[in-house]
Structure formats: structure tokens, C-alpha cells
DOMAR-815046 format. One record per residue: chain; y, x, z of N, C-alpha, C in turn; residue in one letter; residue number from 0. Coordinates in nm, 4 decimals, padded with zeros to 6 digits. Example, Ala and Ser with C-alpha at 12.3 -4.5 7.8 and 13.67 -1.06 7.14 Angstrom:
residues 2
<keba A <-00.5690 01.3190 00.7800> <-00.4500 01.2300 00.7800> <-00.3300 01.3200 00.7800> A 0>
<keba A <-00.2250 01.2850 00.7080> <-00.1060 01.3670 00.7140> <00.0030 01.2900 00.7870> S 1>
***
This chain:
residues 78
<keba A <-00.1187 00.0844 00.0000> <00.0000 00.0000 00.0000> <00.1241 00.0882 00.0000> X 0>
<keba A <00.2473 00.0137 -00.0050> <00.4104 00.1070 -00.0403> <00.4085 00.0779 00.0718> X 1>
<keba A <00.5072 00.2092 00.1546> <00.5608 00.2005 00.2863> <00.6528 00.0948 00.3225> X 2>
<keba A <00.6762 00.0781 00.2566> <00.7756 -00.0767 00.3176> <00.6742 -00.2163 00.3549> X 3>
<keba A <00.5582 -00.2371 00.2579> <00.4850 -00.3232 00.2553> <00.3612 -00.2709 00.3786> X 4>
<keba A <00.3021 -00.1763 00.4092> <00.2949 -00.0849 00.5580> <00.3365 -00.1136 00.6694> X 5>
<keba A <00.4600 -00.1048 00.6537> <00.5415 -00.1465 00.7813> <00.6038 -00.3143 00.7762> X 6>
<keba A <00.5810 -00.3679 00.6939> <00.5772 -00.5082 00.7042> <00.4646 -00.5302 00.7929> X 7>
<keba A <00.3654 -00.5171 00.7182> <00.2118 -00.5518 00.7697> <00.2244 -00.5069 00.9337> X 8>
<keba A <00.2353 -00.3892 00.9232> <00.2208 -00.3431 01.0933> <00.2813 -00.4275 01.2085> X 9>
<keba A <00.4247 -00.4723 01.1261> <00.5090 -00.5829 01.2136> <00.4254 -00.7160 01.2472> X 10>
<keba A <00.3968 -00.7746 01.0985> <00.3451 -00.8639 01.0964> <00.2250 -00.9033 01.2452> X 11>
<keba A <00.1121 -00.7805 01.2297> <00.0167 -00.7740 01.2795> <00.0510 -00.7828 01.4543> X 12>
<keba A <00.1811 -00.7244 01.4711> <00.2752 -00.7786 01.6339> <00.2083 -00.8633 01.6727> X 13>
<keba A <00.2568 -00.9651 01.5710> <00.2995 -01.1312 01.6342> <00.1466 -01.1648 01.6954> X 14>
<keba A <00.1739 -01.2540 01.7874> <00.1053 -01.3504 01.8199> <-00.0001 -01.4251 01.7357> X 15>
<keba A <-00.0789 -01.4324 01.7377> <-00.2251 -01.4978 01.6742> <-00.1561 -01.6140 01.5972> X 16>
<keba A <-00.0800 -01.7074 01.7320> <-00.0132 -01.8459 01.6135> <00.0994 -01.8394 01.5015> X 17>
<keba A <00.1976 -01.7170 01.5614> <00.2711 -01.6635 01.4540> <00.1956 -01.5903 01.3449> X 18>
<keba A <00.1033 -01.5509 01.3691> <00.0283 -01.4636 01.2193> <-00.0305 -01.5865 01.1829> X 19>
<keba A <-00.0651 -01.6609 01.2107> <-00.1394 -01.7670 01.1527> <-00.0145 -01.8730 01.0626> X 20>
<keba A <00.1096 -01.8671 01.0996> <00.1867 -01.9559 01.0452> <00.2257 -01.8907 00.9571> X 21>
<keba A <00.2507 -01.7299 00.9911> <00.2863 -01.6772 00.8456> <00.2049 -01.6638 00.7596> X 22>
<keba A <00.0406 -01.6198 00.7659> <-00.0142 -01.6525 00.6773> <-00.0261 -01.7790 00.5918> X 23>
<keba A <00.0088 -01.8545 00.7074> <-00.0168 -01.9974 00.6302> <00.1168 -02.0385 00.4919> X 24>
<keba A <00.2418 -01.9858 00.5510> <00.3423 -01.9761 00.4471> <00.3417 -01.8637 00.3358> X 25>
<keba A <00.2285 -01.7507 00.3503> <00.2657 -01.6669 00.2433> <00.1461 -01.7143 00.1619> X 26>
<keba A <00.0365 -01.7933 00.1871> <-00.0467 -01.8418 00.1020> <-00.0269 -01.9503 00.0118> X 27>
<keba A <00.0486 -02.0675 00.1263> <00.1268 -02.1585 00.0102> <00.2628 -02.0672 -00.0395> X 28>
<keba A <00.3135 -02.0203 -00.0359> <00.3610 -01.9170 -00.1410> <00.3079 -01.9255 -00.2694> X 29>
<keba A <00.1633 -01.8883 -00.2685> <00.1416 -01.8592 -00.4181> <00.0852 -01.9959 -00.4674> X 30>
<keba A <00.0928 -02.0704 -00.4206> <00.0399 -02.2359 -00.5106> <00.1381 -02.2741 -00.6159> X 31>
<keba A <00.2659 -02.2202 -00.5743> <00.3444 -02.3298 -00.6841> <00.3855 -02.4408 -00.6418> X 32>
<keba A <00.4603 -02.5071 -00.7333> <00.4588 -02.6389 -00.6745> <00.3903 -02.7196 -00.6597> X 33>
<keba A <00.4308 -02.8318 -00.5955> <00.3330 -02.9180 -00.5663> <00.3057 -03.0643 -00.6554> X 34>
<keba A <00.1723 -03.0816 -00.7007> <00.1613 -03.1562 -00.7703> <00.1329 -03.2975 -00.7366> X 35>
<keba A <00.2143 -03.3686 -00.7881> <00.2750 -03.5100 -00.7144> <00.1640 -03.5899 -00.7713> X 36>
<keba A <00.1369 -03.5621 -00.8890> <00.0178 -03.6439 -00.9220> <-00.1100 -03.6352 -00.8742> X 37>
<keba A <-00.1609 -03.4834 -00.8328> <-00.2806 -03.4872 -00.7472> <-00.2292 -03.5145 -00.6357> X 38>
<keba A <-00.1360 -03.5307 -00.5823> <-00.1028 -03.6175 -00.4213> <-00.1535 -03.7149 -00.3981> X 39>
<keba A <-00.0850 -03.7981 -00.5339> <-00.0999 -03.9476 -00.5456> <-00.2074 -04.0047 -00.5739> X 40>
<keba A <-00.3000 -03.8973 -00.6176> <-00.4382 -03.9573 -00.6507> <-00.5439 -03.9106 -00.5237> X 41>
<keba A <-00.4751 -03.7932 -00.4583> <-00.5482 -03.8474 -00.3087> <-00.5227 -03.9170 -00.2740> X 42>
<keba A <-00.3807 -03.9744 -00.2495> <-00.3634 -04.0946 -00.1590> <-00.4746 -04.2531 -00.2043> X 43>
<keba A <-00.4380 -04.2369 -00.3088> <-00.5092 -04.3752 -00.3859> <-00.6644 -04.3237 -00.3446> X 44>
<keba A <-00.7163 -04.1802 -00.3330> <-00.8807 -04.2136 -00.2772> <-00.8512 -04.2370 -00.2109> X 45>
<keba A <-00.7770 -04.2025 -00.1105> <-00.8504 -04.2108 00.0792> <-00.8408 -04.3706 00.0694> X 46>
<keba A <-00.6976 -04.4091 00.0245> <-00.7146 -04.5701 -00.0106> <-00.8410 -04.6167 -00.0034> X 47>
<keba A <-00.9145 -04.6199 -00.1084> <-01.0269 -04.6580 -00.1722> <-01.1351 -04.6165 -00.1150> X 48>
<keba A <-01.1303 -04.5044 00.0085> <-01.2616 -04.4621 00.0579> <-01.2274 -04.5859 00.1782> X 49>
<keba A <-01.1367 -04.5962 00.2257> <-01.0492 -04.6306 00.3548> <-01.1233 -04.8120 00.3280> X 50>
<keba A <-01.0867 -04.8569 00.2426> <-01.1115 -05.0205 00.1635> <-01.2619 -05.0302 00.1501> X 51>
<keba A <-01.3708 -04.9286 00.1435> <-01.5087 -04.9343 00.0934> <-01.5695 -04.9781 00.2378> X 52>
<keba A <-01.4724 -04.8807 00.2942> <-01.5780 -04.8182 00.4367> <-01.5546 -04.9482 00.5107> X 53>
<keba A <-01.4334 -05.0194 00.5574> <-01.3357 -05.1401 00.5950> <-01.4640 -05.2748 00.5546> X 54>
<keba A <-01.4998 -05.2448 00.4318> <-01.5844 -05.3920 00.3898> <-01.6995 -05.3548 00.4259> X 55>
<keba A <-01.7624 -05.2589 00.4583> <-01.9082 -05.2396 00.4563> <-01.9819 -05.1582 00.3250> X 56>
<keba A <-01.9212 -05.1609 00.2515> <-01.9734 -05.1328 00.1185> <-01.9925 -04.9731 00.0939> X 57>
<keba A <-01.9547 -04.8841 00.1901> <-01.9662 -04.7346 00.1922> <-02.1071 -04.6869 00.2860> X 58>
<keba A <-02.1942 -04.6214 00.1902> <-02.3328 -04.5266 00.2385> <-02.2877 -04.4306 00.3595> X 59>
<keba A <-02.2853 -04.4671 00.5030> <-02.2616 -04.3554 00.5762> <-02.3807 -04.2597 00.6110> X 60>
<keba A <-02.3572 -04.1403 00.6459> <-02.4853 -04.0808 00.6546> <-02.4787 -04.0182 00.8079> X 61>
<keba A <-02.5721 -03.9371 00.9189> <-02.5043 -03.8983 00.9816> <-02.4867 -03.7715 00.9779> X 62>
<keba A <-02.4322 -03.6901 01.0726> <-02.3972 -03.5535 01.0124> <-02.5455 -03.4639 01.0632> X 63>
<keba A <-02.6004 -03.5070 01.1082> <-02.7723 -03.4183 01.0935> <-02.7960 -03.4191 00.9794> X 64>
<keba A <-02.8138 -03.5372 00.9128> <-02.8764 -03.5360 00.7842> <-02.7567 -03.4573 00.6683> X 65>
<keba A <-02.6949 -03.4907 00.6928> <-02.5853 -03.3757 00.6037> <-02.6252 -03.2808 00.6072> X 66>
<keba A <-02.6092 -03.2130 00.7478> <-02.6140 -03.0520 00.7773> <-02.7434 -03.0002 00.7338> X 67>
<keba A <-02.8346 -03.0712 00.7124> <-02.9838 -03.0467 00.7029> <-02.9817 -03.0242 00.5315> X 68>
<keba A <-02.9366 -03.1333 00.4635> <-02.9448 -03.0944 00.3205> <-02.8788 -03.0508 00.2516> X 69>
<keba A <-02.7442 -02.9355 00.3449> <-02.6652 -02.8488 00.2584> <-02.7390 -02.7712 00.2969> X 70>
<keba A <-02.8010 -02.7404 00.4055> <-02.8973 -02.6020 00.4804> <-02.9864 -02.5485 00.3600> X 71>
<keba A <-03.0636 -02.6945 00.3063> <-03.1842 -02.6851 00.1976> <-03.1225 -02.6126 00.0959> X 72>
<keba A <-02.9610 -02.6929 00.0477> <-02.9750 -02.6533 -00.0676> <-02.9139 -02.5332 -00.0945> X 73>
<keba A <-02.8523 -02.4185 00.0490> <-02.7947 -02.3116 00.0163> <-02.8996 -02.2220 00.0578> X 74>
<keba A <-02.9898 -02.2665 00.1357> <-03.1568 -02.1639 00.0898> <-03.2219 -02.1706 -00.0190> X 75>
<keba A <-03.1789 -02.2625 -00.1349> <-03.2383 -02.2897 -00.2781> <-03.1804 -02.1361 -00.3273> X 76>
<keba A <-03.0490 -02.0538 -00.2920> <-02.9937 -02.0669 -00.3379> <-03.0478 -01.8739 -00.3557> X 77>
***
């Protein structure tokens, strides 16, 4: 690394666990870009729609054993 970017880091590494964690968290959305209003809006409209399934009955719940069990399988497939 350049000495300036060195001694950033070293500073950085100071802070507090929640301050390194917030700055990481701002220098990562950093590199996203902006934000896209249309994939916003089309989460919002799922959770909607998961939110409306689950509300009527009409959503497959599973519990989380059986989840955890058949991602287990399928990342020992793997």
C-alpha cells in the first residue's frame, strides 16, 4: 500500500470495533453506486406479496431444521 493509505488504515484500525464497523460499512456502500429505485421498489412489492401469501395461509412454511439440514446436503454435494 502508499504511505498515506498505511497510515489511514493504521488510524482506521484505532477505532472502536463499532466505529470500524460503520466505516466499513460506508466505504463499502461507497462502491455500489447509486441506488436503484427500481430494485427497491420491486423489493418492496415482494415482501408485499410474501407479507399477503403468508397473511392468507397460502405460503409453504418450513422449519428452520429442515432448512438447515438441506443446505447442509446440498453444500456436501458440493
Amino acid at each position: 500500500m502508499r504511505k498515506p493509505l498505511d497510515e489511514l488504515l493504521a488510524q482506521a484500525l484505532r477505532l472502536d470495533p463499532k466505529d470500524r464497523a460503520e466505516l466499513a460499512s460506508e466505504l463499502l456502500g461507497s462502491l455500489d453506486g447509486p441506488e436503484d429505485l427500481d430494485a427497491q421498489a420491486a423489493w418492496e412489492d415482494e415482501i408485499q406479496r410474501r407479507v399477503a401469501a403468508l397473511e392468507a395461509g397460502t405460503l409453504r412454511l418450513e422449519p428452520w431444521e429442515a432448512v438447515k439440514i438441506r443446505i447442509e446436503k446440498t453444500l456436501r454435494k458440493r
